[in-house]
CHARMM-style PDB file with segment names, atoms N, HN, CA, C and O in Angstrom:
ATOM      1  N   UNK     1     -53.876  86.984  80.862  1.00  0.00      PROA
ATOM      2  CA  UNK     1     -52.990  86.143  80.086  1.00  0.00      PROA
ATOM      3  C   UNK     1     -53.695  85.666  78.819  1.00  0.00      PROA
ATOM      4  O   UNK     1     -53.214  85.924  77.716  1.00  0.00      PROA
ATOM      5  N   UNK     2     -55.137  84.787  78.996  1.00  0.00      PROA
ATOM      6  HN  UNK     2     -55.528  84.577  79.892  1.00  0.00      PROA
ATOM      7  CA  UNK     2     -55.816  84.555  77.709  1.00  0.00      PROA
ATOM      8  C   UNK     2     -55.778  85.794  76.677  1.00  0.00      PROA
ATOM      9  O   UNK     2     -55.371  85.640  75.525  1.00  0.00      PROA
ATOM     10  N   UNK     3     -56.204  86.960  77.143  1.00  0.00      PROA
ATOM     11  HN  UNK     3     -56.534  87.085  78.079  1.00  0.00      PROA
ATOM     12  CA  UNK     3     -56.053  88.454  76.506  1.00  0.00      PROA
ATOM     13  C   UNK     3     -54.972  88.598  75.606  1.00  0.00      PROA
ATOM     14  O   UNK     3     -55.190  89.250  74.585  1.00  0.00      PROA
ATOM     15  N   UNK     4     -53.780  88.087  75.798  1.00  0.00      PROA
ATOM     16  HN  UNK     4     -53.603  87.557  76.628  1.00  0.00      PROA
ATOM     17  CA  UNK     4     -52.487  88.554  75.083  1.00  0.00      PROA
ATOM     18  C   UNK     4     -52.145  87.737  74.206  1.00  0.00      PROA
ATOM     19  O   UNK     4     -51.488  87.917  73.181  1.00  0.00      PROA
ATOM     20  N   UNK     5     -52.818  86.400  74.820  1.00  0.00      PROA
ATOM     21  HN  UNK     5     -53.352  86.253  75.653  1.00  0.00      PROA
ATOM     22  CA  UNK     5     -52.712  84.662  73.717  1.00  0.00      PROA
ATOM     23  C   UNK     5     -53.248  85.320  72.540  1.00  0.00      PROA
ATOM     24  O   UNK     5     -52.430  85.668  71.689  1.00  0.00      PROA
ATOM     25  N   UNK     6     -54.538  85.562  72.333  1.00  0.00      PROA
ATOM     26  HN  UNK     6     -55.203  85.279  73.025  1.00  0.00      PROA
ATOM     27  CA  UNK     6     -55.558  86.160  71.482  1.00  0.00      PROA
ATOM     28  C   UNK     6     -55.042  87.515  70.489  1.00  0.00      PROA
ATOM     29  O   UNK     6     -55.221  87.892  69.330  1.00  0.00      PROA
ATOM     30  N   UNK     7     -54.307  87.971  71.691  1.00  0.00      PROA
ATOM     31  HN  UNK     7     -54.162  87.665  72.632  1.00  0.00      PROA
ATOM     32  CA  UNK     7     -54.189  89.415  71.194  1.00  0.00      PROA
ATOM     33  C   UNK     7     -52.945  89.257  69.653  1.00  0.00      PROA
ATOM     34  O   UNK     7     -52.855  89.948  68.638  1.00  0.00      PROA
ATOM     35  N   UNK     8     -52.026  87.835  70.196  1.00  0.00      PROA
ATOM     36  HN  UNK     8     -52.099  87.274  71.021  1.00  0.00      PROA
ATOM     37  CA  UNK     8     -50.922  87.551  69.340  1.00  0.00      PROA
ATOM     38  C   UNK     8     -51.350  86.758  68.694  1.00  0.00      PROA
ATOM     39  O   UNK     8     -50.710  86.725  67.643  1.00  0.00      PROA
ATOM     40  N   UNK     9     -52.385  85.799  68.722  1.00  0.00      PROA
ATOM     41  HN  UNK     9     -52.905  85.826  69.576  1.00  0.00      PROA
ATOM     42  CA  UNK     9     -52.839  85.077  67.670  1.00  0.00      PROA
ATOM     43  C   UNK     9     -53.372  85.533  66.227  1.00  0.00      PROA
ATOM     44  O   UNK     9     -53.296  85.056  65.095  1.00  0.00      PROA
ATOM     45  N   UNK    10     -54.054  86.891  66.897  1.00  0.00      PROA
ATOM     46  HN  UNK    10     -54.116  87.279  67.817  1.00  0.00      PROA
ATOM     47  CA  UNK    10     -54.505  87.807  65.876  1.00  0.00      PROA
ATOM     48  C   UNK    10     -53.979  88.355  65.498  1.00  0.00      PROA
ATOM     49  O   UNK    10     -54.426  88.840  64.458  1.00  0.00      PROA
ATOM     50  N   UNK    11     -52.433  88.855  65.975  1.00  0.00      PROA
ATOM     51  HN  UNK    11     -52.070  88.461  66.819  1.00  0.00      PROA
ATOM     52  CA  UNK    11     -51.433  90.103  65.195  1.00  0.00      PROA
ATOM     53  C   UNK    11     -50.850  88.847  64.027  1.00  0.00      PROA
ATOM     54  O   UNK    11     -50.772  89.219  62.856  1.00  0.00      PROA
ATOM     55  N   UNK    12     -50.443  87.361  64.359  1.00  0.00      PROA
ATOM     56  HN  UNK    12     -50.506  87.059  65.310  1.00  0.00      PROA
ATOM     57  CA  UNK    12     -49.987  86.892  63.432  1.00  0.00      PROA
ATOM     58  C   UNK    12     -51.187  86.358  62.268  1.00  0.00      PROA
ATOM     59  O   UNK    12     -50.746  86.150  61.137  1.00  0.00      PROA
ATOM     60  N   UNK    13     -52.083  86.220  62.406  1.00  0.00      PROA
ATOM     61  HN  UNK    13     -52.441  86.388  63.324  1.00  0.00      PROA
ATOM     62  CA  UNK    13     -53.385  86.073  61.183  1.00  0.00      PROA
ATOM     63  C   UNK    13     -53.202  87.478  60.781  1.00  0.00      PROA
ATOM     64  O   UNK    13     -52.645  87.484  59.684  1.00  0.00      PROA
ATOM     65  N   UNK    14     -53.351  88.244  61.053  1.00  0.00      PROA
ATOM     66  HN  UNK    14     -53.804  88.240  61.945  1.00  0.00      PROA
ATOM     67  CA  UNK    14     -53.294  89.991  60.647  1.00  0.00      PROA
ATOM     68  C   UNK    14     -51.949  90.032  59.312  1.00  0.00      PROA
ATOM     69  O   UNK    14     -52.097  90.330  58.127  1.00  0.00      PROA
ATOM     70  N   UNK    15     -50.674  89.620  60.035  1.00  0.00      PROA
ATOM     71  HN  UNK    15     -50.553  89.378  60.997  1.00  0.00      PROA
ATOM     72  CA  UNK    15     -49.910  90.233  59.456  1.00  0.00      PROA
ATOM     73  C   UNK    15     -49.283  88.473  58.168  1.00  0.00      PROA
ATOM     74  O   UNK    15     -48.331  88.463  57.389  1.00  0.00      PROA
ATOM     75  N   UNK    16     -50.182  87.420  58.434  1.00  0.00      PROA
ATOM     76  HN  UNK    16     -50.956  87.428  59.068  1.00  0.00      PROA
ATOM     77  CA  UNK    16     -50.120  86.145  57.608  1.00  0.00      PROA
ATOM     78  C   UNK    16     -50.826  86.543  56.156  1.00  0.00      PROA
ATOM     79  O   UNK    16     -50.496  86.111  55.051  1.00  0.00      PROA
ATOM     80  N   UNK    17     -52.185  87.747  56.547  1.00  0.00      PROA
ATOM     81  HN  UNK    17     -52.453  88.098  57.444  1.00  0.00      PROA
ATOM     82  CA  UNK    17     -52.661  88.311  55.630  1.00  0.00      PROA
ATOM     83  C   UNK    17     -51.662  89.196  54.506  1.00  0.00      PROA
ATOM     84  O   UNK    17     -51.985  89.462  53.348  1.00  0.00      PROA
ATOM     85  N   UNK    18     -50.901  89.415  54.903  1.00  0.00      PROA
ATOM     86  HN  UNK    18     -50.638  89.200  55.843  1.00  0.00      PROA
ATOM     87  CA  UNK    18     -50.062  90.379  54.008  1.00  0.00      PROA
ATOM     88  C   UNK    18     -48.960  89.539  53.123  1.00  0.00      PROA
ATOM     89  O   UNK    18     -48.360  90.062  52.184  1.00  0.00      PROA
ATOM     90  N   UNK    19     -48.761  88.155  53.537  1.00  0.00      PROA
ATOM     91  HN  UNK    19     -49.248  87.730  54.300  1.00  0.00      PROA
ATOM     92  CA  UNK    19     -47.732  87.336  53.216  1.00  0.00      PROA
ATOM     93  C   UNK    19     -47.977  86.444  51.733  1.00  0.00      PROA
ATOM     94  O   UNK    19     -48.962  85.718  51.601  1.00  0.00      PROA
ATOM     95  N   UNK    20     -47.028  86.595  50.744  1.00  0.00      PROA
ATOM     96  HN  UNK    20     -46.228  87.185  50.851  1.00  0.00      PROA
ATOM     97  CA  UNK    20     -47.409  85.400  50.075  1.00  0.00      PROA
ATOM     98  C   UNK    20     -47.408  84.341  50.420  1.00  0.00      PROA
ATOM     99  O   UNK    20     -46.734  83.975  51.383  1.00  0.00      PROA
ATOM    100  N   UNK    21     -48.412  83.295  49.499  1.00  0.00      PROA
ATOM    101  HN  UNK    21     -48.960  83.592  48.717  1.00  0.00      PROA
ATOM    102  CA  UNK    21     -47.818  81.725  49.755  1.00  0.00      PROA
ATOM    103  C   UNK    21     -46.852  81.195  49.595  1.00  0.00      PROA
ATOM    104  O   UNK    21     -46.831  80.048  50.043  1.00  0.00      PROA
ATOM    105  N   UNK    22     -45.753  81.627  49.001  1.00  0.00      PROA
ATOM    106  HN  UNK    22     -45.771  82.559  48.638  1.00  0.00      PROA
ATOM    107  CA  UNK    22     -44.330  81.039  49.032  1.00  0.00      PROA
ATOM    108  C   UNK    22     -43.861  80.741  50.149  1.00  0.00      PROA
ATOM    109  O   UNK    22     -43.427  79.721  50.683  1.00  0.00      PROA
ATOM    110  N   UNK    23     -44.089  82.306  50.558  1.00  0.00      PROA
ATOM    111  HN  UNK    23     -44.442  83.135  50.124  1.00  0.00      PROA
ATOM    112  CA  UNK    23     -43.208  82.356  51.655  1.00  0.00      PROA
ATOM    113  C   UNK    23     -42.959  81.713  52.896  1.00  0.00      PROA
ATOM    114  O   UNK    23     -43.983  81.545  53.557  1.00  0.00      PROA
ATOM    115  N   UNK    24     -41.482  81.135  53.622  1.00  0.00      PROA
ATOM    116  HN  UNK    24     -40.650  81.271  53.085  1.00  0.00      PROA
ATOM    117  CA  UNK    24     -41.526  80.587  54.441  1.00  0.00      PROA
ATOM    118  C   UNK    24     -42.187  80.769  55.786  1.00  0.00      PROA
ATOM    119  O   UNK    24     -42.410  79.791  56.498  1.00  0.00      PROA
ATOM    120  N   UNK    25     -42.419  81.657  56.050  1.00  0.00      PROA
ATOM    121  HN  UNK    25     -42.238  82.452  55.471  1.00  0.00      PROA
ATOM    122  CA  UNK    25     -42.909  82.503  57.188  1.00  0.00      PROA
ATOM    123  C   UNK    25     -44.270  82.163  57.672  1.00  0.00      PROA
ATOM    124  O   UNK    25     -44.660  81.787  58.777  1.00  0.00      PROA
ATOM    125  N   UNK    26     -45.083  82.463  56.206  1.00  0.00      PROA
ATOM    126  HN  UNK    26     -44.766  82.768  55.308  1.00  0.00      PROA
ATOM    127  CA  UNK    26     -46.555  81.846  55.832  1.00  0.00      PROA
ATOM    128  C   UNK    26     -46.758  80.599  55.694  1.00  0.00      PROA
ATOM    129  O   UNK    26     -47.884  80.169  55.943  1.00  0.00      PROA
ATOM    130  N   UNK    27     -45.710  79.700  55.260  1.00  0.00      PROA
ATOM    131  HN  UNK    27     -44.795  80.049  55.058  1.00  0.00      PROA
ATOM    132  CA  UNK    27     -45.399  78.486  55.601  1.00  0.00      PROA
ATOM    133  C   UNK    27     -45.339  77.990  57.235  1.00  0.00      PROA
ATOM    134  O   UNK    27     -45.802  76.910  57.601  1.00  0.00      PROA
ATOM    135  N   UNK    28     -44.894  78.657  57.859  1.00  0.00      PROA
ATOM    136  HN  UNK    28     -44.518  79.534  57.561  1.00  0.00      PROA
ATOM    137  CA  UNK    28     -44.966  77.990  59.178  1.00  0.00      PROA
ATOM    138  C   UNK    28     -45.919  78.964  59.830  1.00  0.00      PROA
ATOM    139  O   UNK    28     -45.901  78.798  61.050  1.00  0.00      PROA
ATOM    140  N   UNK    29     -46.499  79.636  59.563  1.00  0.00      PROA
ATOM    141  HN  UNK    29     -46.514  79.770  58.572  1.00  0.00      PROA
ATOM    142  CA  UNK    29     -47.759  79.885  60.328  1.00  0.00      PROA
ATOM    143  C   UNK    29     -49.230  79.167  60.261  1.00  0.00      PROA
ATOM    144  O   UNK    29     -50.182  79.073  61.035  1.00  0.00      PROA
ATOM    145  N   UNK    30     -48.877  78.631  58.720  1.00  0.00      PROA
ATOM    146  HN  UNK    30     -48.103  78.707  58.091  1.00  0.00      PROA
ATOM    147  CA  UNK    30     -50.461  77.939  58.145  1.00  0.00      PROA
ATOM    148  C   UNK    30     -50.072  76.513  59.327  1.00  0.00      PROA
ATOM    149  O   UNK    30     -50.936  75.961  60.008  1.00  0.00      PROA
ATOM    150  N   UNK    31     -48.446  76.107  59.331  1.00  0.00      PROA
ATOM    151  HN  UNK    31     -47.744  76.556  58.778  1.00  0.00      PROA
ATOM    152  CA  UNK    31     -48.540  74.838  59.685  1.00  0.00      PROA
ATOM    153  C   UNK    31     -48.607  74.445  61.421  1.00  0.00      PROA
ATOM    154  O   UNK    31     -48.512  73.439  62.124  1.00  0.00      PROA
ATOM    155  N   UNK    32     -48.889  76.280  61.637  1.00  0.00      PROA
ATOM    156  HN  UNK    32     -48.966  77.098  61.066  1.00  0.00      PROA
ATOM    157  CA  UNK    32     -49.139  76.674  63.294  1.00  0.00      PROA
ATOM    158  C   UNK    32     -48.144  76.328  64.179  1.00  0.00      PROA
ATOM    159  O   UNK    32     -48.352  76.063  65.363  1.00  0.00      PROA
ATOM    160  N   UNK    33     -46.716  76.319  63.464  1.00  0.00      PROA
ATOM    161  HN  UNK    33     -46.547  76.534  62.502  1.00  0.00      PROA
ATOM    162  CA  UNK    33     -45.233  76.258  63.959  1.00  0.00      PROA
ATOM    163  C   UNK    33     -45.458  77.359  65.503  1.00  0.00      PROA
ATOM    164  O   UNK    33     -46.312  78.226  65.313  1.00  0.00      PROA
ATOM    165  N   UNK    34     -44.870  77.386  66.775  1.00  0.00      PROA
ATOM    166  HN  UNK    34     -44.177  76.682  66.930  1.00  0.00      PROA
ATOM    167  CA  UNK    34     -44.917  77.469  67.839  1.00  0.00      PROA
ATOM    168  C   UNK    34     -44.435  79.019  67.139  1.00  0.00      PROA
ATOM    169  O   UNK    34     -44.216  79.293  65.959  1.00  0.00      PROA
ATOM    170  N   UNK    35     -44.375  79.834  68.295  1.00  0.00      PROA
ATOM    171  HN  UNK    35     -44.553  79.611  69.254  1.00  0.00      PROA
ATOM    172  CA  UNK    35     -44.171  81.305  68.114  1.00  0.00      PROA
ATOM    173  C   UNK    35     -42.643  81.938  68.139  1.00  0.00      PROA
ATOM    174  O   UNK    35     -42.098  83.032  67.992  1.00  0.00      PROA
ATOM    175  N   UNK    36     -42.358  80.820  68.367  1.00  0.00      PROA
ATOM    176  HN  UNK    36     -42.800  79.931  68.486  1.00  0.00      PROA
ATOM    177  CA  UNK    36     -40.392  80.446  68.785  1.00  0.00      PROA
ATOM    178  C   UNK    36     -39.798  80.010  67.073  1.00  0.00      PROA
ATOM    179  O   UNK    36     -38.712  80.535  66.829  1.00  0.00      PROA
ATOM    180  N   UNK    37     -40.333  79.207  66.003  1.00  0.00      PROA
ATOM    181  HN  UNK    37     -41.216  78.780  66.201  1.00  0.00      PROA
ATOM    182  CA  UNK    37     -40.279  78.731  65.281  1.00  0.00      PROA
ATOM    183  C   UNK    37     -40.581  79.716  64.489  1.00  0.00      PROA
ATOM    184  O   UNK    37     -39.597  79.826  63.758  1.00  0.00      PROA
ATOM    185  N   UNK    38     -41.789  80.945  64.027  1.00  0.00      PROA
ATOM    186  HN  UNK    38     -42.588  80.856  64.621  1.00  0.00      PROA
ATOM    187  CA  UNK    38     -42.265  81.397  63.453  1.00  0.00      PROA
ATOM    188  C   UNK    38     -40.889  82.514  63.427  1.00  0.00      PROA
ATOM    189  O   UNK    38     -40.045  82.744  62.561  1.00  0.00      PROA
ATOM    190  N   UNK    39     -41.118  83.067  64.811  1.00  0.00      PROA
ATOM    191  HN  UNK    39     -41.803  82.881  65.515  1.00  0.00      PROA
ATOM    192  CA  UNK    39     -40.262  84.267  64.668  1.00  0.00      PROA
ATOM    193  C   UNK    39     -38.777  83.792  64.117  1.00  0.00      PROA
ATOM    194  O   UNK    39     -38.051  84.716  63.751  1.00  0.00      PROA
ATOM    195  N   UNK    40     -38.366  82.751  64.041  1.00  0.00      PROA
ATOM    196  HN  UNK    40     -38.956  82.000  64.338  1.00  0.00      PROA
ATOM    197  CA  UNK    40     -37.239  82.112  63.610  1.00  0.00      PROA
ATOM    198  C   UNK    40     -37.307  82.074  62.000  1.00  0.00      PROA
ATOM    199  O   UNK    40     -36.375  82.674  61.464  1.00  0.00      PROA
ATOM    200  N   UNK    41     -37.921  81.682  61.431  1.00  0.00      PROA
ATOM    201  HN  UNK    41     -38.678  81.195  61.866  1.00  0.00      PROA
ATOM    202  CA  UNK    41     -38.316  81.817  60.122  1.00  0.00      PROA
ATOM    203  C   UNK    41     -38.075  83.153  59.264  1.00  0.00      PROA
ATOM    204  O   UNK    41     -37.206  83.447  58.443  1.00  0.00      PROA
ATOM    205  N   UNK    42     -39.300  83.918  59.827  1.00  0.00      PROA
ATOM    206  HN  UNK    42     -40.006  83.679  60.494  1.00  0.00      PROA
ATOM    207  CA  UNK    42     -39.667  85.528  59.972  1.00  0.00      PROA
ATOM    208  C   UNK    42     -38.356  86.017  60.060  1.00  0.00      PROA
ATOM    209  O   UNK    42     -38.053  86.050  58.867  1.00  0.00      PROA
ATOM    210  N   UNK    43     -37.258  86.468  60.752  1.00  0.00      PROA
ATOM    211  HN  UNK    43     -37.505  86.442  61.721  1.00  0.00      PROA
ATOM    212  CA  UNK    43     -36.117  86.784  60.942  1.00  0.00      PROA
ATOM    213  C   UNK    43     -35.237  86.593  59.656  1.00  0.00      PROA
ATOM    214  O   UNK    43     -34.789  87.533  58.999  1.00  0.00      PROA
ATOM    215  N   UNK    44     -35.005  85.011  59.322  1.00  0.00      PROA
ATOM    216  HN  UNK    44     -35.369  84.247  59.855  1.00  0.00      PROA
ATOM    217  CA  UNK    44     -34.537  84.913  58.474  1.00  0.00      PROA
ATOM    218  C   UNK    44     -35.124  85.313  56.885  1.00  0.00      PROA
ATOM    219  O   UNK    44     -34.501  84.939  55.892  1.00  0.00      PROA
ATOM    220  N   UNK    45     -36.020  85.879  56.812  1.00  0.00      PROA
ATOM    221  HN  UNK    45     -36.526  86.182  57.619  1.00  0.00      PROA
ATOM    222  CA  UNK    45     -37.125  85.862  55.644  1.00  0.00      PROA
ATOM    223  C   UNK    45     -37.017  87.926  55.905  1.00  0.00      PROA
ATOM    224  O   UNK    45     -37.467  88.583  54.967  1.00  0.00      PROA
ATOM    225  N   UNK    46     -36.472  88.671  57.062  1.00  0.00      PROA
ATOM    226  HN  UNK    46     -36.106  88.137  57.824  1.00  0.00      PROA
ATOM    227  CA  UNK    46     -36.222  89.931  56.994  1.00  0.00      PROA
ATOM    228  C   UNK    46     -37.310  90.167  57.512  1.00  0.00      PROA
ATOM    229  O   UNK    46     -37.087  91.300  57.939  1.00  0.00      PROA
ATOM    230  N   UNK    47     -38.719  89.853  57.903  1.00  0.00      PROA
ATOM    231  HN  UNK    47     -38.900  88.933  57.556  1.00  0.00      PROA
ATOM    232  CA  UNK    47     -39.492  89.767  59.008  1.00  0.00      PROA
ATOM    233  C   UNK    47     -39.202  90.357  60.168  1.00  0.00      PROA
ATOM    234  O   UNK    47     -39.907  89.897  61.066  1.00  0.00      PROA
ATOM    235  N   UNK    48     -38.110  91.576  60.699  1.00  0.00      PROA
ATOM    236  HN  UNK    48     -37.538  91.950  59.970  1.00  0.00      PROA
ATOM    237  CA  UNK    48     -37.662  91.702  61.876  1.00  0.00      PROA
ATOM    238  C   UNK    48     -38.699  92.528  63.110  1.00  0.00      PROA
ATOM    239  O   UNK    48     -38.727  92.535  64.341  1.00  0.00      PROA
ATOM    240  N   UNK    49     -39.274  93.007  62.312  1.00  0.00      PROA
ATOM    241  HN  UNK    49     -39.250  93.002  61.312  1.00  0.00      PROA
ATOM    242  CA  UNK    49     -40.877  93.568  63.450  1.00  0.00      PROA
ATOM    243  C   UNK    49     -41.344  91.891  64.284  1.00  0.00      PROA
ATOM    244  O   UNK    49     -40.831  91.304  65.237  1.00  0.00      PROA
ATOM    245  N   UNK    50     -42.258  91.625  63.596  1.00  0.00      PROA
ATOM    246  HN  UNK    50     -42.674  92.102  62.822  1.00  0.00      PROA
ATOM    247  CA  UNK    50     -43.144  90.479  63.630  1.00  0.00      PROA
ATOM    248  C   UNK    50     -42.154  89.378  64.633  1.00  0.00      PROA
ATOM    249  O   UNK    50     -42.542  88.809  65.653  1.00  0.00      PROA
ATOM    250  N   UNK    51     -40.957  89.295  64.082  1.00  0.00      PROA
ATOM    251  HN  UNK    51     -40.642  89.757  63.253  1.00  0.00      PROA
ATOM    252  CA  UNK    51     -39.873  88.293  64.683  1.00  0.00      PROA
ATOM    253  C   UNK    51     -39.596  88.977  65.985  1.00  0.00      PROA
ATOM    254  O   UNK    51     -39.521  88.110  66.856  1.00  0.00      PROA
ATOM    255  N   UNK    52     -39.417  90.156  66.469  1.00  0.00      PROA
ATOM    256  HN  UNK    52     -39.478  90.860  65.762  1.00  0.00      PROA
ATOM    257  CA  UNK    52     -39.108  90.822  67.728  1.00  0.00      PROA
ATOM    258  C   UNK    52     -40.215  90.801  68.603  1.00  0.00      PROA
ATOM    259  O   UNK    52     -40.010  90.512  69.782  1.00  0.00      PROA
ATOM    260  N   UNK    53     -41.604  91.119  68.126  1.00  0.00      PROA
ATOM    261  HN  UNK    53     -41.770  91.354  67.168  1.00  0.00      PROA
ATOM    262  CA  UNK    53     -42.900  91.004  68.474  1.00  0.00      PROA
ATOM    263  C   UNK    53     -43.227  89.648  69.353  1.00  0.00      PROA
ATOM    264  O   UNK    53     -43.905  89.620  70.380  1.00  0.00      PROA
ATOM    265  N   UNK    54     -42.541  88.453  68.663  1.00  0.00      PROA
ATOM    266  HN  UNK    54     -41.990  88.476  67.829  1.00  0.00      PROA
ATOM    267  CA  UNK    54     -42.907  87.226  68.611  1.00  0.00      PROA
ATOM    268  C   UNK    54     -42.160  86.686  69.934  1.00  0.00      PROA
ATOM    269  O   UNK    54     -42.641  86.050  70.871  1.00  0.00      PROA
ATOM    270  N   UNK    55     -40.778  87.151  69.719  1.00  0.00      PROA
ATOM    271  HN  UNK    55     -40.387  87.668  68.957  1.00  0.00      PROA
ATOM    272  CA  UNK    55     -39.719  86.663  70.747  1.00  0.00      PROA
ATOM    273  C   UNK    55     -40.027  87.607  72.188  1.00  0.00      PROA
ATOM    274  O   UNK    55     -39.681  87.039  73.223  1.00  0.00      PROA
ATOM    275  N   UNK    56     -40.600  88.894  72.338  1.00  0.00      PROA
ATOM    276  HN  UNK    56     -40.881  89.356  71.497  1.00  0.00      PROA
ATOM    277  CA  UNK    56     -40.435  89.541  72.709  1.00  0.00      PROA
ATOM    278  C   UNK    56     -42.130  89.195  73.829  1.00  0.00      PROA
ATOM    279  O   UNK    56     -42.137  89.666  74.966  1.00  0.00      PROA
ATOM    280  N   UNK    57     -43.177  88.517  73.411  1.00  0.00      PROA
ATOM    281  HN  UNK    57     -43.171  88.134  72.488  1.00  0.00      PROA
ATOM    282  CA  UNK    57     -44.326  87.904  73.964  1.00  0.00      PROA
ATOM    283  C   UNK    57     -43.620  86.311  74.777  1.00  0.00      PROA
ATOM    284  O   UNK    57     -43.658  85.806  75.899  1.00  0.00      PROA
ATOM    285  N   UNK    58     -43.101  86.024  73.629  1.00  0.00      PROA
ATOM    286  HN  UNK    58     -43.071  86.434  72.718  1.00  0.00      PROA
ATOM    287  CA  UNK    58     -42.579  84.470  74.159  1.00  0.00      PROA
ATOM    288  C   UNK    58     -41.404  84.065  75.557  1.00  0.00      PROA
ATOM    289  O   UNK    58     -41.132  83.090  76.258  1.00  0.00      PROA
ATOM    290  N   UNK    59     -40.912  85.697  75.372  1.00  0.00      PROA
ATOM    291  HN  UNK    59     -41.133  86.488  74.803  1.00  0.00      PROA
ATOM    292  CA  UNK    59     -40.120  86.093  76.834  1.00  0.00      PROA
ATOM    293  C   UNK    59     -41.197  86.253  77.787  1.00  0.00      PROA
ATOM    294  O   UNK    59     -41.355  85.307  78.559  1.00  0.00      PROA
ATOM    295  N   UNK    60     -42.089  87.398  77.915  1.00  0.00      PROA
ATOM    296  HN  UNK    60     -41.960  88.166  77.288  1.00  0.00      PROA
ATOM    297  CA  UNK    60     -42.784  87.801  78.889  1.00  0.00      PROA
ATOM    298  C   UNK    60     -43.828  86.867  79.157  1.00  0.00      PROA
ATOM    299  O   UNK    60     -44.344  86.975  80.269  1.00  0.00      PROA
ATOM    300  N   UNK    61     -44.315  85.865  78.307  1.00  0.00      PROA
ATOM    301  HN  UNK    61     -43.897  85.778  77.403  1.00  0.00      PROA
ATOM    302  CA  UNK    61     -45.168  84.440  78.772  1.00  0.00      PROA
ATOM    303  C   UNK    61     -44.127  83.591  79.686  1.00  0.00      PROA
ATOM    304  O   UNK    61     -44.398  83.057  80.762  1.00  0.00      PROA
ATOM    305  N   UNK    62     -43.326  83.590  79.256  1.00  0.00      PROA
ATOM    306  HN  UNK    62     -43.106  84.024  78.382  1.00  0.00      PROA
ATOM    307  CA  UNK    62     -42.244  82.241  80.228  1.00  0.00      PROA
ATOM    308  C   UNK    62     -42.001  83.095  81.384  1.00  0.00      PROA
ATOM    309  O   UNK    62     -41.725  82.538  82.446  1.00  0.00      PROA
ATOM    310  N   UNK    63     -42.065  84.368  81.333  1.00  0.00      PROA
ATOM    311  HN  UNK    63     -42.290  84.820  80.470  1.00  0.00      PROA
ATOM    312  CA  UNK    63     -41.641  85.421  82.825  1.00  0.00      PROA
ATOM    313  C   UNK    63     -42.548  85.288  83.659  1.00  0.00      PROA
ATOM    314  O   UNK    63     -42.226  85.719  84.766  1.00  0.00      PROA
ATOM    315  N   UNK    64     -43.668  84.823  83.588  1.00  0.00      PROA
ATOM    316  HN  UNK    64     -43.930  84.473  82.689  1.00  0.00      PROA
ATOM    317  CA  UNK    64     -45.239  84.762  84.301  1.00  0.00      PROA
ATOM    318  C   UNK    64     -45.311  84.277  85.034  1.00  0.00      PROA
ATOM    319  O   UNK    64     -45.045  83.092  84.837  1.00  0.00      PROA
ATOM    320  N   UNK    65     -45.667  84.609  86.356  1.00  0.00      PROA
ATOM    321  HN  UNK    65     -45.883  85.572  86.516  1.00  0.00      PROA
ATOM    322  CA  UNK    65     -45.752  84.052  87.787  1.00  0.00      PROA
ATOM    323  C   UNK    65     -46.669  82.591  87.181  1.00  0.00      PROA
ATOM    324  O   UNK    65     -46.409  81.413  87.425  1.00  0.00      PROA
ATOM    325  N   UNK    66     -47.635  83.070  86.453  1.00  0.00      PROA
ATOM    326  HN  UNK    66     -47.847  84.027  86.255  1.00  0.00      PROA
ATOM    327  CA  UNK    66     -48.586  82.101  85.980  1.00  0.00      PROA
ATOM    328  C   UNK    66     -48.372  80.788  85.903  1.00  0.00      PROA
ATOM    329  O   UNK    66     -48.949  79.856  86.464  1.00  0.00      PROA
ATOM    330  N   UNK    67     -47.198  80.817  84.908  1.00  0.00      PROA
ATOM    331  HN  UNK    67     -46.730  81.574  84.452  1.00  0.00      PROA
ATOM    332  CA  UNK    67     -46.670  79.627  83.989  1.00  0.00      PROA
ATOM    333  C   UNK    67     -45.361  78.764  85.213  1.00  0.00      PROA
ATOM    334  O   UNK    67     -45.044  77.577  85.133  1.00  0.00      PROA
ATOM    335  N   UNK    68     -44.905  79.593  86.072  1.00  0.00      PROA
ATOM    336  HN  UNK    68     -45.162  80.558  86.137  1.00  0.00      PROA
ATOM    337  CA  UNK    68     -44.412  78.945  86.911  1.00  0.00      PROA
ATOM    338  C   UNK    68     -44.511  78.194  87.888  1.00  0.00      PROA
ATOM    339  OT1 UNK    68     -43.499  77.763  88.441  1.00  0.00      PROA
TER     340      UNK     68
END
């Protein structure tokens, strides 16, 4: 589980790298907006990789015997 925290922490620094500062997206990542929030942003900003990526971790974390 830590493995995948990491693994998505780094795909969004990775792909924050590619972002201007305007942008809202980069805006709520600097301000470390939850991954629910980001991909919400991202979506609306045409972000639809990164936003599916996002929602698509944030499902399979809440699915986790772990977290239950």
């Amino acid at each position: 589980m830590q493995s995948l925290f990491m693994e998505t922490e780094l795909t969004i620094h990775k792909f924050r790298l590619q972002l201007e500062p305007k942008s809202l997206t980069a805006q709520s990542i600097d301000r470390n907006d939850s991954w629910t929030k980001i991909a919400e942003i991202a979506r609306e900003e045409h972000h639809d990789a990164i936003a599916r990526f996002l929602e698509n971790i944030t499902i399979q974390l809440s699915d986790s015997p772990i977290r239950q």
